[in-house]
C-alpha positions, -999 to 999 in steps of 0.1 A, spaced: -1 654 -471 29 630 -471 26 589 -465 47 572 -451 53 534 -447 77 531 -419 96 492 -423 116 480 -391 138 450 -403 163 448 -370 157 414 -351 158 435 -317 128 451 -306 143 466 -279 183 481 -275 184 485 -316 197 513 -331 177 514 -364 145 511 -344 151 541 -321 170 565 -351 139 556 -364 114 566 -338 134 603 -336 126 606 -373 89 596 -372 89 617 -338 106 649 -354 85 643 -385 50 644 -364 58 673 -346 57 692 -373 35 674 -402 10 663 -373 -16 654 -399 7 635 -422 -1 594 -422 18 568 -411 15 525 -418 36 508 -397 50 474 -406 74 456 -384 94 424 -396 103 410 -365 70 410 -345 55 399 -382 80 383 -403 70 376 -439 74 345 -455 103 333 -478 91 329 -512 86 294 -521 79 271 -548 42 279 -548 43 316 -542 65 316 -573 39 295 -591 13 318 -582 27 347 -591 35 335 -626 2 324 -633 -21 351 -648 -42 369 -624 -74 355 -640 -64 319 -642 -50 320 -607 -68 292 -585 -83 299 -549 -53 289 -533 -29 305 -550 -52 338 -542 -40 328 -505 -6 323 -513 -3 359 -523 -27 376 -499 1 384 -477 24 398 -508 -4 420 -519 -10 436 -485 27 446 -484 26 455 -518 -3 480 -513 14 496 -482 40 504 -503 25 516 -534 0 536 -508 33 554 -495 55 587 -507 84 577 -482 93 548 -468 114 546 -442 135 518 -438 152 510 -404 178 485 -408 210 470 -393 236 455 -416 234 418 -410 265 396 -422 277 425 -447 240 424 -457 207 432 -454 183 411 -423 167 378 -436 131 394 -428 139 422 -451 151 404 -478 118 385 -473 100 422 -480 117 425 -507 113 393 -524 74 398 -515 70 432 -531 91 428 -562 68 411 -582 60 406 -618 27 424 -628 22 446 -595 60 460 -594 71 452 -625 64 443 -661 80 416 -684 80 421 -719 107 403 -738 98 423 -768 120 453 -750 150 430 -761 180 427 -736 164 446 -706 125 428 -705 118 446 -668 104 473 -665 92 493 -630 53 497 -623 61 521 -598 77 553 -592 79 589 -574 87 579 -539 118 589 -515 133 558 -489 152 569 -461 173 542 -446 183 540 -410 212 515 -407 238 504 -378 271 486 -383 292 468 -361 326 475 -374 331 511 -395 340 525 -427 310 511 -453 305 542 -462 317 552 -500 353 560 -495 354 536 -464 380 510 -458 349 484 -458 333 502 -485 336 466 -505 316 446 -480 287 468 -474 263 447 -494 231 463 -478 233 496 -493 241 486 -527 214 457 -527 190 486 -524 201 508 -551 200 478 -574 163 472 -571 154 505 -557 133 514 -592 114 483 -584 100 498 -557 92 531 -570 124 547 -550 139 573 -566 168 587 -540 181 569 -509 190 591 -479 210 568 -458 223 574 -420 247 552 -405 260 545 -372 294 529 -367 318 513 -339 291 494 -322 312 463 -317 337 485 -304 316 503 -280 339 531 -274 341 571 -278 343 565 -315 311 544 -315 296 573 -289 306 596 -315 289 582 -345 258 576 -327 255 615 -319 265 620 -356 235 597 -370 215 610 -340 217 651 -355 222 640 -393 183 623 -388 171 653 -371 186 675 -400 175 651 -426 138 653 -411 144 695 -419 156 693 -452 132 666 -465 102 690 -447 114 720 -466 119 703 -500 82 689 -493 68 723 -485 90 739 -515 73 715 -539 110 703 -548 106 678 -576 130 654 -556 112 624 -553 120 611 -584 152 623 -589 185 597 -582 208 595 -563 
């Protein structure tokens, strides 16, 4: 069986692209892994909170030696941690905000990257002290742009900083690959925009194929880069 921790970071709840690329995937996925699991965490409806002088405070301090409150402080970053370290795949619905990633997400991230739970420090390992707790696990990303050409080889290649924010700390969270699908032209709203919606629409639909056979194969992809 396959788990899956499904993440929806677009600010819309309804009329967003990620969000319904992302249902056809979880809805492709269950028609054929019916019995496959599925924790659903949604960053608008629940937005985490920004890290914070405290939180930081918290996390620093030795588990043991940690105070009541500071137990509290992190409650919420545990739960998100678990969900992730529970899951296989996470899949990752997204809109590029600003060139970026949304503010909720970078919230995620900032919860779940976290020294002792997602990663060690050891300044005995010299120059590179960090070192990733977890590993083994696929994220497929779901993302909408309103301009076009972020994609590698693009003309905005350069000012796509959501995808390569990802790959940076992806080890952190235990990801080995990054699918990504991408639709473009939505400011536009035109046949090219049409277009790259049906393309994202048929390359999630195929993605949902190939990830099922390599899972059914017993492909040793889930670890491997990108």
């Amino acid at each position: 069986m396959t788990t899956f921790l499904r993440v929806d970071a677009s600010a819309r709840r309804s009329r967003s692209l990620t969000r319904s690329l992302g249902d056809r995937f979880q809805h492709e996925w269950q028609s054929q892994r019916p019995r496959d699991t599925w924790t659903l965490r949604d960053l608008a409806s629940e937005p985490p909170a920004h890290i914070c002088e405290e939180w930081i405070a918290a996390a620093f301090t030795k588990e043991e030696a940690r105070t009541p409150e500071q137990r509290a402080i992190l409650a919420p970053s545990d739960r998100l941690i678990d969900e992730l370290r529970n899951a296989d795949v996470c899949l990752l619905t997204a809109p590029m905000y600003n060139s970026g990633m949304p503010s909720a997400l970078k919230a995620w991230v900032d919860n779940v990257v976290r020294i002792g739970r997602t990663f060690s420090f050891d300044l005995a390992r010299g120059d590179y002290p960090l070192e990733p707790l977890l590993a083994g696990k696929q994220m497929v990303l779901l993302t909408s742009a309103g301009e076009f050409g972020f994609a590698p080889g693009g003309v905005r290649q350069t000012l796509d900083h959501l995808v390569p924010h990802l790959e940076a700390i992806r080890h952190y969270l235990g990801v080995g690959r990054i699918h990504v699908v991408r639709v473009e032209y939505q400011e536009f709203g035109d046949s090219r925009h049409e277009a790259s919606l049906r393309e994202a629409q048929e390359a999630t639909t195929a993605l949902v194929a190939q990830l099922i056979r390599d899972e059914e194969a017993g492909a040793p992809q889930k670890g491997s880069p990108t």
